[in-house]
ChimeraX commands (.cxc) that place a marker at each C-alpha (Angstrom):
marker #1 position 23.53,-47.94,18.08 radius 0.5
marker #1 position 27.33,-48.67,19.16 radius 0.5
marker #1 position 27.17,-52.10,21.25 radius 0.5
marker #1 position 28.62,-51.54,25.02 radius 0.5
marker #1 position 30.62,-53.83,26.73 radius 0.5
marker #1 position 27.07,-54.37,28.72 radius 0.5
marker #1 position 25.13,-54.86,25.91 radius 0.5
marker #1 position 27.47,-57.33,25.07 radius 0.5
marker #1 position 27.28,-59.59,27.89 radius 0.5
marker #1 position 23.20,-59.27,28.09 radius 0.5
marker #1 position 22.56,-59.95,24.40 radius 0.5
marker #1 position 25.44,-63.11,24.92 radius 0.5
marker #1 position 23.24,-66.32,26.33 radius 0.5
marker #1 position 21.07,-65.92,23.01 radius 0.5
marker #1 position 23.64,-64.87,20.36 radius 0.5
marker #1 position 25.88,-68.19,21.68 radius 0.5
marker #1 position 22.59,-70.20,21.80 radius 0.5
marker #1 position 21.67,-69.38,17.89 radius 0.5
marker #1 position 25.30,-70.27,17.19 radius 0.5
marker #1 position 25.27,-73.67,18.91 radius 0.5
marker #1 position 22.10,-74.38,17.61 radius 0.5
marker #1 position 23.28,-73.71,14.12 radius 0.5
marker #1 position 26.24,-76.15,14.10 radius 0.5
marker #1 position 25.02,-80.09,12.10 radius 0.5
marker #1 position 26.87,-81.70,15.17 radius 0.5
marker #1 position 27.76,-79.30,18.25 radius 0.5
marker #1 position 28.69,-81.97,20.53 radius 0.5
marker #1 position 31.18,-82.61,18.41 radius 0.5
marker #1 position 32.50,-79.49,17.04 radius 0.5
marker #1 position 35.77,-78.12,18.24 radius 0.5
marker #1 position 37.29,-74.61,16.56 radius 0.5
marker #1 position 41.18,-74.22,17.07 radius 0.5
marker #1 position 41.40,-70.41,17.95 radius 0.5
marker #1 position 44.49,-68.35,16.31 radius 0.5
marker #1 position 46.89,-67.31,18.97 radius 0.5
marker #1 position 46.24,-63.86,18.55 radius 0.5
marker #1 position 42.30,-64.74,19.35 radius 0.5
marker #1 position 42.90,-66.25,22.38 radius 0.5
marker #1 position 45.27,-63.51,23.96 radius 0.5
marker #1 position 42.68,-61.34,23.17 radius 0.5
marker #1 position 39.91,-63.55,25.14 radius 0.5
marker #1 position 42.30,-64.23,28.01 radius 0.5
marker #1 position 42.54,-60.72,29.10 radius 0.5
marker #1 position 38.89,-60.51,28.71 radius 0.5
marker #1 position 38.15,-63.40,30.97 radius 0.5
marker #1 position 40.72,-62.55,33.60 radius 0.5
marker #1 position 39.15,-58.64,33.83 radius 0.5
marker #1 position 35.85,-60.30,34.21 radius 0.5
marker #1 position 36.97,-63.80,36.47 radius 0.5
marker #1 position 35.67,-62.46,39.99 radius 0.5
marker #1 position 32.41,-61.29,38.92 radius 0.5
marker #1 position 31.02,-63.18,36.19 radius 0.5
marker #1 position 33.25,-65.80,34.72 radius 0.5
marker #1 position 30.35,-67.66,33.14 radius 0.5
marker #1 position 29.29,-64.21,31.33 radius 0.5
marker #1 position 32.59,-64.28,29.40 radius 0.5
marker #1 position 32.84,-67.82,28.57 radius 0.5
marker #1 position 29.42,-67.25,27.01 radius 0.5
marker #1 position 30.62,-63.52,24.98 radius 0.5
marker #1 position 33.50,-65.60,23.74 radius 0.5
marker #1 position 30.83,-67.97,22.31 radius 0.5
marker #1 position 28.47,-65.05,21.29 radius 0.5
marker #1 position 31.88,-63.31,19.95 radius 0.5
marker #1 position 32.92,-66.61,17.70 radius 0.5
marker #1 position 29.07,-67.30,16.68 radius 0.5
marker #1 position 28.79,-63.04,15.32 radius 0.5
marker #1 position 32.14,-63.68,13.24 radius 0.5
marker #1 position 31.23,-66.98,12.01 radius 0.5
marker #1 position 27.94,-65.51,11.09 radius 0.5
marker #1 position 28.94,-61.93,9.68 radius 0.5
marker #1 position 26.54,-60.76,12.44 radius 0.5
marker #1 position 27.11,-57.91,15.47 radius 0.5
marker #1 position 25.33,-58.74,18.49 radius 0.5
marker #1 position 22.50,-56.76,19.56 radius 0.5
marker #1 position 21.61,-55.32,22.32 radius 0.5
marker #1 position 20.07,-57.45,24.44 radius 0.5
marker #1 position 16.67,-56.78,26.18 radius 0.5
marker #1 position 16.23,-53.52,23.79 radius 0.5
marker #1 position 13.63,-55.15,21.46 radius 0.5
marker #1 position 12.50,-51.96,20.38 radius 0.5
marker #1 position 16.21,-51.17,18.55 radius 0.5
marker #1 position 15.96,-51.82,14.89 radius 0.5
marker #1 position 19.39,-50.95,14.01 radius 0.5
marker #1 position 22.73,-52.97,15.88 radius 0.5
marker #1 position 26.38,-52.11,14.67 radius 0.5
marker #1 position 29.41,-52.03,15.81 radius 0.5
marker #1 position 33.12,-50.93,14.08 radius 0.5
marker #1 position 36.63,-51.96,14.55 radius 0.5
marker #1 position 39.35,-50.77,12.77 radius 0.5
marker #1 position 37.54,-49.12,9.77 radius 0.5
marker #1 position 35.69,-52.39,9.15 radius 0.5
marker #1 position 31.96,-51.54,9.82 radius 0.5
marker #1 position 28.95,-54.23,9.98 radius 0.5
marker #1 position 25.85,-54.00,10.60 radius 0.5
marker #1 position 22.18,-55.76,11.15 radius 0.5
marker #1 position 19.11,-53.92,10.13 radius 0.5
marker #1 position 16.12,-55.64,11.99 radius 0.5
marker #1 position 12.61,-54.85,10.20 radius 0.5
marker #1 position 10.31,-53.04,12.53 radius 0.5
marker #1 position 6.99,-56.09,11.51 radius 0.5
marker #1 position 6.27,-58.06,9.05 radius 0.5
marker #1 position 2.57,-58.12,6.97 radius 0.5
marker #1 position 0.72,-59.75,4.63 radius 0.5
marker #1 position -0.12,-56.74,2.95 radius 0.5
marker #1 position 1.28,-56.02,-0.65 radius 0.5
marker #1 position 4.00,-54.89,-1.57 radius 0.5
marker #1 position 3.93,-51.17,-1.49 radius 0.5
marker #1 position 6.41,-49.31,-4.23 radius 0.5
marker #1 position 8.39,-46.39,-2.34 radius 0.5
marker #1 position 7.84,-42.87,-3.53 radius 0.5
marker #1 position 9.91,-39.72,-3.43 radius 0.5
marker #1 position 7.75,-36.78,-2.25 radius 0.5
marker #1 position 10.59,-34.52,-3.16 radius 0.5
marker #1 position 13.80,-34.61,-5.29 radius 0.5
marker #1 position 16.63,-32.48,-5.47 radius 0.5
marker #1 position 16.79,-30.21,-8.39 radius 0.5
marker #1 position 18.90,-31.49,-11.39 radius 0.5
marker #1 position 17.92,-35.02,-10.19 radius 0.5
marker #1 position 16.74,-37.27,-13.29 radius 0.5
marker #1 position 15.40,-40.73,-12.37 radius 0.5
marker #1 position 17.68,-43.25,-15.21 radius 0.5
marker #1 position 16.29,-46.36,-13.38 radius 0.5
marker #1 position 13.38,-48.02,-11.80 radius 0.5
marker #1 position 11.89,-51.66,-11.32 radius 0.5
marker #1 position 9.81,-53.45,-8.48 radius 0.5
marker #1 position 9.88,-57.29,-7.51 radius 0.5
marker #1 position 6.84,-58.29,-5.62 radius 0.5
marker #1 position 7.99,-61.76,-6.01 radius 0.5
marker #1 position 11.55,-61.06,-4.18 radius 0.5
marker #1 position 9.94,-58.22,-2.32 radius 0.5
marker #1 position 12.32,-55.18,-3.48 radius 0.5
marker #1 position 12.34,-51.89,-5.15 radius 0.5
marker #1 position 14.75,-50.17,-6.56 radius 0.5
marker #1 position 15.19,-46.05,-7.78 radius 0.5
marker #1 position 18.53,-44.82,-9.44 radius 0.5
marker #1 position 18.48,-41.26,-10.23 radius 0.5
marker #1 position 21.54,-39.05,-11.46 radius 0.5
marker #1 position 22.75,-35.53,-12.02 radius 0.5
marker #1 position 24.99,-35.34,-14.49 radius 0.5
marker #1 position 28.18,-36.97,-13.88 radius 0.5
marker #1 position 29.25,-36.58,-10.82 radius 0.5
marker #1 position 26.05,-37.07,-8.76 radius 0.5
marker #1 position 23.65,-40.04,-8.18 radius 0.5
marker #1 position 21.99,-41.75,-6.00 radius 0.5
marker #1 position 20.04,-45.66,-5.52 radius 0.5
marker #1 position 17.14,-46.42,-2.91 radius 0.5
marker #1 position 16.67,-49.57,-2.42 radius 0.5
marker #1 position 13.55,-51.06,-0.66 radius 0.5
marker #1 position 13.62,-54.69,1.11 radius 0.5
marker #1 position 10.76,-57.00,3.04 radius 0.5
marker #1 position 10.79,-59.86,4.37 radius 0.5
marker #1 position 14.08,-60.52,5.57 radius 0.5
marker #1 position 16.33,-58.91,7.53 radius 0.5
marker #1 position 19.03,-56.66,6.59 radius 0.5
marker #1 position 23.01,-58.06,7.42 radius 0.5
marker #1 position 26.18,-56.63,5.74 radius 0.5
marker #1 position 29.66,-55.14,6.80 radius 0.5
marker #1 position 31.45,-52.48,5.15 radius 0.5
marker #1 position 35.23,-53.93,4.56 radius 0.5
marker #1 position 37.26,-50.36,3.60 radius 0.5
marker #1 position 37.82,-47.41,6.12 radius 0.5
marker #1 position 34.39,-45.66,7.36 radius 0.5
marker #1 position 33.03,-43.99,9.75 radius 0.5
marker #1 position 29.54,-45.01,11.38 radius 0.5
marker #1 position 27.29,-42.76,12.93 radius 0.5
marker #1 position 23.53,-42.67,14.54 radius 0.5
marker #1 position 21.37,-40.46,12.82 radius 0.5
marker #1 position 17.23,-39.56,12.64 radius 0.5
marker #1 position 15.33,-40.36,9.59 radius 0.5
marker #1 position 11.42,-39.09,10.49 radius 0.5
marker #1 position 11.97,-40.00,14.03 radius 0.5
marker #1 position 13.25,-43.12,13.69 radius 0.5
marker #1 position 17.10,-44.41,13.98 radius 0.5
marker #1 position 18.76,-44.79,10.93 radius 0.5
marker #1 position 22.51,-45.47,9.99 radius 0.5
marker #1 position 25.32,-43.05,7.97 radius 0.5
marker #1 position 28.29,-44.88,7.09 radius 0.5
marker #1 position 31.24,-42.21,5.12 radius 0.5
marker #1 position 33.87,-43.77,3.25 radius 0.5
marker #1 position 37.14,-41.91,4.37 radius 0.5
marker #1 position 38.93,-42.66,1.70 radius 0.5
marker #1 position 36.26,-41.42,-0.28 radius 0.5
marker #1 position 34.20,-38.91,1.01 radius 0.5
marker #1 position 31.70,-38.37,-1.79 radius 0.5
marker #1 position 30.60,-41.33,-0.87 radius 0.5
marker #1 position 28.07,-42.10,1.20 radius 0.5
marker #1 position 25.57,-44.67,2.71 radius 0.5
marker #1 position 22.11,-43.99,4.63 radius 0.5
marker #1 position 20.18,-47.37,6.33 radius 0.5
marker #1 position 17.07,-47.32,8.55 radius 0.5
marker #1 position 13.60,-49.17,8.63 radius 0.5
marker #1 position 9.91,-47.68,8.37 radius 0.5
marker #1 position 7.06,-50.59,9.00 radius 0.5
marker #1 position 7.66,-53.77,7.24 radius 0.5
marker #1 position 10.37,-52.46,4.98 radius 0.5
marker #1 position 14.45,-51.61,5.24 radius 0.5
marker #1 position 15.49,-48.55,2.81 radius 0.5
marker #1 position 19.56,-48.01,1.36 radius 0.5
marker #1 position 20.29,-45.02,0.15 radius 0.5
marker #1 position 23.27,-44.86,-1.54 radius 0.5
marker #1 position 24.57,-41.47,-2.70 radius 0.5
marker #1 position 27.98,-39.93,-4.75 radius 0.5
marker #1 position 28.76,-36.60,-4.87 radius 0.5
marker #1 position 26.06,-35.72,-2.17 radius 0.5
marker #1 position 26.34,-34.58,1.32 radius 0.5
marker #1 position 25.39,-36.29,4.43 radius 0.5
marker #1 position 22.62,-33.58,4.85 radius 0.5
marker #1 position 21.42,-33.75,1.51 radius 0.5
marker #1 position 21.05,-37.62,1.57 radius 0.5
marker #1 position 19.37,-37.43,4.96 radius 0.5
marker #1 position 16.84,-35.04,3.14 radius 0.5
marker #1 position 16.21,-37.27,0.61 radius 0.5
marker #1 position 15.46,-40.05,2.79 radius 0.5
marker #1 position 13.23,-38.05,4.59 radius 0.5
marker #1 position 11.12,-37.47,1.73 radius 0.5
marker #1 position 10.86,-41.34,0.77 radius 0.5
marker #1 position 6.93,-42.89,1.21 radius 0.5
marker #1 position 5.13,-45.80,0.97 radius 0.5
marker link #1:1,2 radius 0.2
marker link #1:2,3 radius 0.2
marker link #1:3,4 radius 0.2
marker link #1:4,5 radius 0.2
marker link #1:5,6 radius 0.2
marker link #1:6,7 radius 0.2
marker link #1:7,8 radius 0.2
marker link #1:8,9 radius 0.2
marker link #1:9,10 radius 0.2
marker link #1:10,11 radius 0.2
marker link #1:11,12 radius 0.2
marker link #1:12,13 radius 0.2
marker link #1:13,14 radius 0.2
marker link #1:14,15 radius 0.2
marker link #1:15,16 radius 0.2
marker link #1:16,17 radius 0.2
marker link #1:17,18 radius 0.2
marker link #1:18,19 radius 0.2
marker link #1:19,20 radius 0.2
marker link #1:20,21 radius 0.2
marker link #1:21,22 radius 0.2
marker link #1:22,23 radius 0.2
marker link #1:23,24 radius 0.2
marker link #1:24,25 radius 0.2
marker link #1:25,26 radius 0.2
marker link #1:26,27 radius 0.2
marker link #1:27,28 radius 0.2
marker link #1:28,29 radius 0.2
marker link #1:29,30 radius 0.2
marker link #1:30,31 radius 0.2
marker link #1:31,32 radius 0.2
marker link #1:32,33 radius 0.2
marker link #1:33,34 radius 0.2
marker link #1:34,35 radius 0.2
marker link #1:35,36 radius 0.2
marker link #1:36,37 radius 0.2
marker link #1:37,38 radius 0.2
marker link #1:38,39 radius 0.2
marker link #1:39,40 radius 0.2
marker link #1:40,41 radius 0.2
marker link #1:41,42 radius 0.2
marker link #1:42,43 radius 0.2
marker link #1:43,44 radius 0.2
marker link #1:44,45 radius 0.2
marker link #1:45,46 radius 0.2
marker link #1:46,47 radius 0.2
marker link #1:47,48 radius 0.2
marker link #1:48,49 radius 0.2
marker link #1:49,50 radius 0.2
marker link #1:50,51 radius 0.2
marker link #1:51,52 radius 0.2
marker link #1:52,53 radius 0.2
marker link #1:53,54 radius 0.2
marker link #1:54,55 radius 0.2
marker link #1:55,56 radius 0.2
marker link #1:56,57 radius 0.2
marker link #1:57,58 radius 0.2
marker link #1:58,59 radius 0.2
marker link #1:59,60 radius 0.2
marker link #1:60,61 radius 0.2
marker link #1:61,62 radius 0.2
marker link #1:62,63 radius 0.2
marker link #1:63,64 radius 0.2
marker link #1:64,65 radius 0.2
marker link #1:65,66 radius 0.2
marker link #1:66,67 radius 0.2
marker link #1:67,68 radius 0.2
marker link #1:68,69 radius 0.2
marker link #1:69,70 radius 0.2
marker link #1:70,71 radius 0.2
marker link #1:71,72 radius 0.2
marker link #1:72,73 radius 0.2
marker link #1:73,74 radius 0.2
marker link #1:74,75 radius 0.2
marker link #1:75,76 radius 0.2
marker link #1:76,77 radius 0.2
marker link #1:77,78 radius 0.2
marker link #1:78,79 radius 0.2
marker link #1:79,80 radius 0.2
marker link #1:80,81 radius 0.2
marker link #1:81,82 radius 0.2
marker link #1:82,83 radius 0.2
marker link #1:83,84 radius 0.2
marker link #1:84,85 radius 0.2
marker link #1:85,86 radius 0.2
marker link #1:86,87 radius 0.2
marker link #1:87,88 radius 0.2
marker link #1:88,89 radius 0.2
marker link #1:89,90 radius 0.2
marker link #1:90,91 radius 0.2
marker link #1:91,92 radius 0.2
marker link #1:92,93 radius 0.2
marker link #1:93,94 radius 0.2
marker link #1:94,95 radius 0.2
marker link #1:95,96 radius 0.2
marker link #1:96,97 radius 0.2
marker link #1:97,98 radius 0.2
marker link #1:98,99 radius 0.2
marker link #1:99,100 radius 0.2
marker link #1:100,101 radius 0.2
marker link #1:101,102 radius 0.2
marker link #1:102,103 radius 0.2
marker link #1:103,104 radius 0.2
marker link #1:104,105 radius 0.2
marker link #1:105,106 radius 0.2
marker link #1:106,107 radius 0.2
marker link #1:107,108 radius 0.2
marker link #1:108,109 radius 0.2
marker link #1:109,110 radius 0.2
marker link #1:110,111 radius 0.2
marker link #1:111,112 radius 0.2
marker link #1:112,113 radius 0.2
marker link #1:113,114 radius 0.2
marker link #1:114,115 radius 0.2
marker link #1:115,116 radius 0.2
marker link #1:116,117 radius 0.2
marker link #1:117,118 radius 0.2
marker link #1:118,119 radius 0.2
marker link #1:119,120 radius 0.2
marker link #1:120,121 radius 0.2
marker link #1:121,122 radius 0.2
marker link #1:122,123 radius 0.2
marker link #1:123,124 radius 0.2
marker link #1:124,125 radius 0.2
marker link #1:125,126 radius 0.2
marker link #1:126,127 radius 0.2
marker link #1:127,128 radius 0.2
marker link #1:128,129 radius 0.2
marker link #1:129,130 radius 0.2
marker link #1:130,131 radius 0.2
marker link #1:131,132 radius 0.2
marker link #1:132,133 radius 0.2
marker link #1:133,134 radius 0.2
marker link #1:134,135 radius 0.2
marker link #1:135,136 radius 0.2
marker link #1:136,137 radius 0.2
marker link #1:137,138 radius 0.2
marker link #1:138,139 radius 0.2
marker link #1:139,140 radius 0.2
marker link #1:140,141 radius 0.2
marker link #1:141,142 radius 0.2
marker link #1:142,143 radius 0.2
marker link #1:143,144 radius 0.2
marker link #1:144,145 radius 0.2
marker link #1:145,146 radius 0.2
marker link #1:146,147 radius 0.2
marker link #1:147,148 radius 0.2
marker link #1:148,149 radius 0.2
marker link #1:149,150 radius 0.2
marker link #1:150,151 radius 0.2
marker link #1:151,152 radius 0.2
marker link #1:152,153 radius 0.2
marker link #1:153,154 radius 0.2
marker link #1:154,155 radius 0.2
marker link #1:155,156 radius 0.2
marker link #1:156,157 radius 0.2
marker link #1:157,158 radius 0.2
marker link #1:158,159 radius 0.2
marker link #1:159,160 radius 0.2
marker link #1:160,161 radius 0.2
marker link #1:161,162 radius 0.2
marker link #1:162,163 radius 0.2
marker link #1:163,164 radius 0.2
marker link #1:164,165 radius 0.2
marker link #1:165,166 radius 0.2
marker link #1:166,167 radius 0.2
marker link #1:167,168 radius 0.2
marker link #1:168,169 radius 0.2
marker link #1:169,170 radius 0.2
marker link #1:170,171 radius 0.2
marker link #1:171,172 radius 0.2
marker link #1:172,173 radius 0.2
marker link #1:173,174 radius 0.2
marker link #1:174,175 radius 0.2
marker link #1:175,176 radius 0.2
marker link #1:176,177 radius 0.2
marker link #1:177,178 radius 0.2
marker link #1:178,179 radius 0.2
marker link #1:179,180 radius 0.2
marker link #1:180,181 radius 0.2
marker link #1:181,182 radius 0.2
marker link #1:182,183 radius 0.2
marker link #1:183,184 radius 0.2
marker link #1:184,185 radius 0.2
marker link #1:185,186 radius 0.2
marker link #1:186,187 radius 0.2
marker link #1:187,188 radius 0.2
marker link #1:188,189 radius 0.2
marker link #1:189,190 radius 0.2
marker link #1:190,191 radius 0.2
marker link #1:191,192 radius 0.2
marker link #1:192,193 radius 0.2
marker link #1:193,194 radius 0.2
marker link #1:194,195 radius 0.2
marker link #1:195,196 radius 0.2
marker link #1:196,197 radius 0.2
marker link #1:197,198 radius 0.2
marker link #1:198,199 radius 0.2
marker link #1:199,200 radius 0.2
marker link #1:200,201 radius 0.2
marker link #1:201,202 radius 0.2
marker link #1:202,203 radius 0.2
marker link #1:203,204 radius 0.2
marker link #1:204,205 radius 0.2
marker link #1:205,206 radius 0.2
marker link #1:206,207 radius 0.2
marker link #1:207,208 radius 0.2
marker link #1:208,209 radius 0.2
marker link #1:209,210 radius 0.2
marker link #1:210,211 radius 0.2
marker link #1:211,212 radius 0.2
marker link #1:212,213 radius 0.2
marker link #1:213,214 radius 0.2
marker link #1:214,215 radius 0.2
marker link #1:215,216 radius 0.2
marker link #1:216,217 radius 0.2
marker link #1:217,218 radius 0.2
view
C-alpha cells in the first residue's frame, strides 16, 4: 500500500517512539540535519502549524527514525496490512510484515504448477535459519528464484529506478516492483500464514510471475 500523508501522521507517535527507544543514550543524542533536510521539514511544519503542530514535530521524528532504520512507516491503526511501502524518486523500500508466527515446522513451499520449458537447477531448505529456496531456468534467457522466509520480518529498498505497484496473490496483497531500466526484470513480494515469499523473475512477464506465485503451497 502507498503511505498517505494521513497514514503518516497516525502511524508517527509509534514509529518516533521505536526510534527513541532504540538510541544507547536519547537524552543525549542530538543529529545535525543537512540544510536541504530541514527546508524540506520547515515547509512541512508551517502547512501543518495551525492544526497540529505537535503531529509534525513527531513525523519529523518518525521521518528521521524510518531513514535511520531503512524502514517506511506503516500505516497506522491498519493492523491487518501486511505489506507498507512507499517510493521516491525511483528508490523503492519496503517492509513485509508476516501475517503470525507458529511453532509448527517448517513447511517446504511447493509449486502446484510450472510453466512449460521451466527446469528446476536449484533447491535447498534451512529449518535451522527458517528459509527455502527454488531456482528454476529456461534456457538462457529465462529464470526465476522463490524464496521462502519465517520468523522475521521482511525489510529492504530497491536503490535503481522502479516502479511499485499493489497487486493480488490468492486474495491477499502482494508487491510488483519493475526495474525500468530493465524491464525483464522483475520482483513479486507478499505473505501467506507464517511465511514471506520473493519471487524473482528474468525474462518473464508481470502476469506470468503473478501466475507462478499463485501456484506456490505449503
Amino acid at each position: 500500500m502507498m503511505i498517505s500523508e494521513e497514514a503518516l501522521y497516525a502511524a508517527a507517535p509509534e514509529a518516533a517512539e521505536k526510534f527513541l527507544s532504540a538510541l544507547p543514550d536519547r537524552e543525549d543524542c542530538v543529529h545535525d540535519f543537512s540544510p536541504d533536510f530541514e527546508a524540506r521539514m520547515a515547509t512541512l511544519l508551517r502547512r501543518q502549524r495551525r492544526r497540529r503542530h505537535w503531529r509534525a514535530l513527531l513525523a519529523a521524528a518518525a521521518v528521521l527514525g524510518a531513514l535511520a532504520a531503512g524502514l517506511s512507516v506503516g500505516a497506522g491503526d491498519r493492523t491487518d496490512c501486511q505489506i507498507y511501502w512507499s517510493q521516491t524518486d525511483g528508490e523503492l523500500r519496503y517492509v513485509i510484515r508476516l501475517e503470525h508466527t507458529t511453532t509448527r515446522p517448517f513447511q517446504d513451499a511447493q509449486l502446484r504448477c510450472v510453466p512449460e520449458g521451466f527446469i528446476l537447477v536449484r533447491g535447498s531448505t534451512s529449518e535451522i535459519r527458517g528459509e527455502r529456496s527454488l531456482a528454476y531456468r529456461r534456457g538462457e534467457d529465462a529464470s526465476f528464484t522463490l524464496m521462502q522466509t519465517q520468523g522475521e520480518d521482511l525489510v529492504g529498498s530497491k536503490g535503481t529506478a522502479c516502479q511499485g505497484s499493489e497487486v493480488e496473490v490468492n486474495g491477499r496483497l502482494g508487491l510488483l516492483v519493475e526495474e525500468e531500466t530493465d524491464s525483464t526484470e522483475k520482483d513479486l513480494l507478499w505473505t501467506d500464514g507464517p511465511y514471506i515469499f520473493a519471487l524473482h523473475g528474468k525474462g518473464l512477464s508481470a502476469e506470468e510471475l503473478l501466475e507462478i506465485a499463485r501456484n506456490v503451497t505449503w
